[in-house]
LUMLUM-905098 format. One line per field, with one value per residue (C-alpha): chain; residue number from 1; residue in one letter; z, y negated, x negated. Coordinates in pm, 1 decimal, m for minus. Example, Ala and Ser with C-alpha at 12.3 -4.5 7.8 and 13.67 -1.06 7.14 Angstrom:
kedo <- c(A_A)
lumba <- c(1_2)
lumti <- c(a_s)
w <- c(780.0_714.0)
v <- c(450.0_106.0)
u <- c(m1230.0_m1367.0)
This chain:
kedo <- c(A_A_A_A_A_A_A_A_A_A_A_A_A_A_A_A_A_A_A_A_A_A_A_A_A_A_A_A_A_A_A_A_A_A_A_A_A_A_A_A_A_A_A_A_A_A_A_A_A_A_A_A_A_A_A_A_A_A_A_A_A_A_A_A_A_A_A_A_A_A_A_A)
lumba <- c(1_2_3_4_5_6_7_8_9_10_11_12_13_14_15_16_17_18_19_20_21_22_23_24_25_26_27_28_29_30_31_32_33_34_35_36_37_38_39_40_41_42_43_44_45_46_47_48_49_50_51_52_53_54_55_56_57_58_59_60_61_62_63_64_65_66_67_68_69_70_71_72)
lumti <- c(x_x_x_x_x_x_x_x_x_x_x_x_x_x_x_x_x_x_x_x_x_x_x_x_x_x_x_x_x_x_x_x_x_x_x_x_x_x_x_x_x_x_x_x_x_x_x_x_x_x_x_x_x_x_x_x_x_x_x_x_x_x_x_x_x_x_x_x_x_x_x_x)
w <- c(3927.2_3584.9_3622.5_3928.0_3775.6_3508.8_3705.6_3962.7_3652.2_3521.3_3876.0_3916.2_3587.0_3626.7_3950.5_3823.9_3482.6_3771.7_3951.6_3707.5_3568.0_3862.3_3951.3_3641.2_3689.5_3992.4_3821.4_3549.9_3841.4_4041.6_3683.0_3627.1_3992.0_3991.9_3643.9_3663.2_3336.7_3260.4_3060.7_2853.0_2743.1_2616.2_2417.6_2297.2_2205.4_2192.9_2021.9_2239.6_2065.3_2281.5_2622.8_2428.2_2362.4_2747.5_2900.4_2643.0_2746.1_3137.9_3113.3_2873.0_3168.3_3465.5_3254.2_3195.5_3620.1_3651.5_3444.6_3616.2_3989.4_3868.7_3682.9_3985.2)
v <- c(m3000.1_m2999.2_m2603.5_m2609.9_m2824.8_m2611.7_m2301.4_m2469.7_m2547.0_m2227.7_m2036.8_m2279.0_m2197.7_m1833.6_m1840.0_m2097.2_m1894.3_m1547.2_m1801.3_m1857.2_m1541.4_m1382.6_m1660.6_m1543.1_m1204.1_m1275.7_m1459.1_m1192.1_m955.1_m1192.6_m1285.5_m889.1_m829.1_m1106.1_m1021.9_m770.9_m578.2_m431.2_m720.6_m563.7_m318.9_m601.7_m817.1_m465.0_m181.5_m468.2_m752.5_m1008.3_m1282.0_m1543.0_m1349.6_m1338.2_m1741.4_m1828.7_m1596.3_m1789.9_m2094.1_m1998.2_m1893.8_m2264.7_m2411.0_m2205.6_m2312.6_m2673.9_m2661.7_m2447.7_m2687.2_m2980.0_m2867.6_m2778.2_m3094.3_m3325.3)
u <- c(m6662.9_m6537.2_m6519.8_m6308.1_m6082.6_m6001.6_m5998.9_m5720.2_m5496.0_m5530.5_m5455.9_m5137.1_m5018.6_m5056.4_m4864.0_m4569.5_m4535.2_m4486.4_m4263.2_m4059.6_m4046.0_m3928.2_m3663.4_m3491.6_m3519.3_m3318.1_m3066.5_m3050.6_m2949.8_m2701.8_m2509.4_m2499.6_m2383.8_m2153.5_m1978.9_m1677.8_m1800.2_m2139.4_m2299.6_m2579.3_m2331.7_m2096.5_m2398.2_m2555.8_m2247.0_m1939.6_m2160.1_m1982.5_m2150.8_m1951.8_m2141.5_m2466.6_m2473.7_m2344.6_m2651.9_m2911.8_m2782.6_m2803.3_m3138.5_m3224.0_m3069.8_m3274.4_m3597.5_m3537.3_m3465.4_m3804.8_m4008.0_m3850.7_m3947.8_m4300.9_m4383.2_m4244.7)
């Protein structure tokens, strides 16, 4: 029993970790669709530090949401 346990925990983390991977992939790709300039070019070749700190703190945000739904 003790095995299944652990093996159900580890399958559910697996699969939330993909989860949340991919839900920020897909906000990666809205924020860069959305924006009216190409945004890897203005944290990479402009060093836009200002565009650099607001995407970190999106994707802080997206995983403090992500660890909230899974843990409720």
């Amino acid at each position: 029993m003790f095995d299944a346990i652990i093996l159900a925990e580890f399958v559910s983390t697996i699969f939330y970790s993909l989860l949340g991977l991919g839900l920020m992939a897909v906000v990666w790709y809205a924020i860069t669709w959305i924006a009216p300039f190409p945004v890897v070019k203005e944290i990479e070749e402009d060093q836009n530090i200002a565009l650099a700190i607001l995407m970190g703190a999106i994707f802080l945000g997206m995983a403090i949401i992500i660890a909230a739904v899974i843990l409720s």
